[in-house]
N, C-alpha and C positions, 0 to 999 in steps of 0.2 A: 639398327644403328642406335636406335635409342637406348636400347637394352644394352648395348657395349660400354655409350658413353655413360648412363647410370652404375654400369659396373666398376668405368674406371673412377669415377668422382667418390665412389665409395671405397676404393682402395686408396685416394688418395689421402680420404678421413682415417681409414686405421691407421695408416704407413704412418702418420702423426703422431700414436700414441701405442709405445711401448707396452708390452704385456708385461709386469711385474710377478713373480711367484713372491708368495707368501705363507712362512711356515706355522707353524704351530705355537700359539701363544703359549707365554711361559708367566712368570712371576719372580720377583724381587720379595723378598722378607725383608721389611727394615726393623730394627730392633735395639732398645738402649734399656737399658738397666739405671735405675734410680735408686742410689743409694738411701737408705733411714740411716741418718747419723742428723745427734743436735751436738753442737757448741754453744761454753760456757764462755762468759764474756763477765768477769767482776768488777768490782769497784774494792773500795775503803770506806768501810766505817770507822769514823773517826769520833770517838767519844769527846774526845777536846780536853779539859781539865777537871782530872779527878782529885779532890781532898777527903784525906782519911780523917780529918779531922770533922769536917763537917758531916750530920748524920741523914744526907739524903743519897741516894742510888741515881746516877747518871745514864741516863737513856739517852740513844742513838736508833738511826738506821742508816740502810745501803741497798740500792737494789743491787738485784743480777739477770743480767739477760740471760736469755736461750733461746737460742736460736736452732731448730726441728726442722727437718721435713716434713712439707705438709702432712696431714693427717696421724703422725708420730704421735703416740701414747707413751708420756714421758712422766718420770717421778723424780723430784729433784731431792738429793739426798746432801747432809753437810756433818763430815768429821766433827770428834772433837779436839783439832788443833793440834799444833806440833810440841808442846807441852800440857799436856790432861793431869791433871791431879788423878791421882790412885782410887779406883771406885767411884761410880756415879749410878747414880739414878734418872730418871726423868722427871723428876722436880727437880731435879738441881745437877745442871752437869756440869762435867769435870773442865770446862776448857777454862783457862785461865792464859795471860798476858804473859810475856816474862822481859825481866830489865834484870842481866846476871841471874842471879840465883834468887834473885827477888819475883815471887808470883802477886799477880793481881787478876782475880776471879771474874769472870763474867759469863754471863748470858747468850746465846742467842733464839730468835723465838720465832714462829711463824704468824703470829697475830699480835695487834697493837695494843692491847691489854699483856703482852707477853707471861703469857700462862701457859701454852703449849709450847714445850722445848723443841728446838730442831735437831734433828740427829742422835735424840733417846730411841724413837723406832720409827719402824718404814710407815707407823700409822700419822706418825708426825712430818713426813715428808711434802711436799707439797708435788701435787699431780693437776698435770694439766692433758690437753690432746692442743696441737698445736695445729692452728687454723689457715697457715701460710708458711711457705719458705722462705719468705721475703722479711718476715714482720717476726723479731724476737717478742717471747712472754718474757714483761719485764716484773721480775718476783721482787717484792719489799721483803729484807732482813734486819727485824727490830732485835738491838741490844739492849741491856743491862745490865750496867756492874754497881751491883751490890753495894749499897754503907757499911761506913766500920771496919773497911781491914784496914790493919794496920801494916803498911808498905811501907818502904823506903821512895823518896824522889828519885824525877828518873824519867826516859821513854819506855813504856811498855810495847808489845807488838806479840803477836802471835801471828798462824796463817794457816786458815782451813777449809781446806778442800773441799770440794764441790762438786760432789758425782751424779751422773743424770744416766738414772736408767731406762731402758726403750725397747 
């Protein structure tokens, strides 16, 4: 009798708990793709008041962001502008101001001595790797325009491009 009622007390504990089947583990791929793309973000340099009569050269600056995917190896390159005087070199480039048909010459440069011209060649570029997606390299772009032309008054304005290669 003992041996019955230990029998049943023991059917009574499995009769409790269902037998589950369980098959054969699998796996989920999860997967995204992170694009390398930087954005350009500019500003105005604004030289303020130029006179041809007086014989000094009028310096400015402007930054410009850019904004990489992390670890992005990036060269930030700059046109010379939507009116370029005919022929230039890298002492002296061609981009110039215009008000009508009126040109006014300038500058732009990568360092604050402005002796290394921007946009003569890729050696003048400025290159960065970029440390964050979050956080733009903010670049300084030093101008100067020149003494001694002689221009008519007026607003000048030019507008040049800003390519960032990666």
């Amino acid at each position: 009798m003992r041996s019955a009622l230990a029998l049943a007390l023991l059917g009574v504990m499995f009769a409790g708990t269902a037998s589950a089947a369980t098959g054969t583990p699998g796996t989920l791929t999860v997967k995204a793709n992170v694009a390398q793309t930087c954005v350009v973000t500019g500003n105005t340099l604004d030289f303020g008041a130029y006179d041809p009569t007086n014989g000094t050269a009028v310096t400015g600056q402007a930054d410009v962001s850019v904004l990489c995917t992390k670890n992005t190896i990036a060269a930030v390159a700059m046109n010379q502008g939507a009116t370029p005087a005919g022929g230039s070199s890298c002492g002296a480039p061609a981009r110039q101001m215009a008000n009508g048909t009126e040109r006014l010459a300038y500058g732009l440069y990568t360092d604050t001595n402005r002796t290394a011209a921007w946009g003569c060649t890729t050696g003048n570029d400025v290159d960065f790797t970029s440390g964050s997606s979050k956080t733009a390299n903010v670049i300084t772009v030093y101008g100067q325009i020149p003494a001694g032309q002689d221009v008519g008054f007026g607003n000048y304005q030019d507008t040049v491009a800003v390519s960032v290669t990666f």
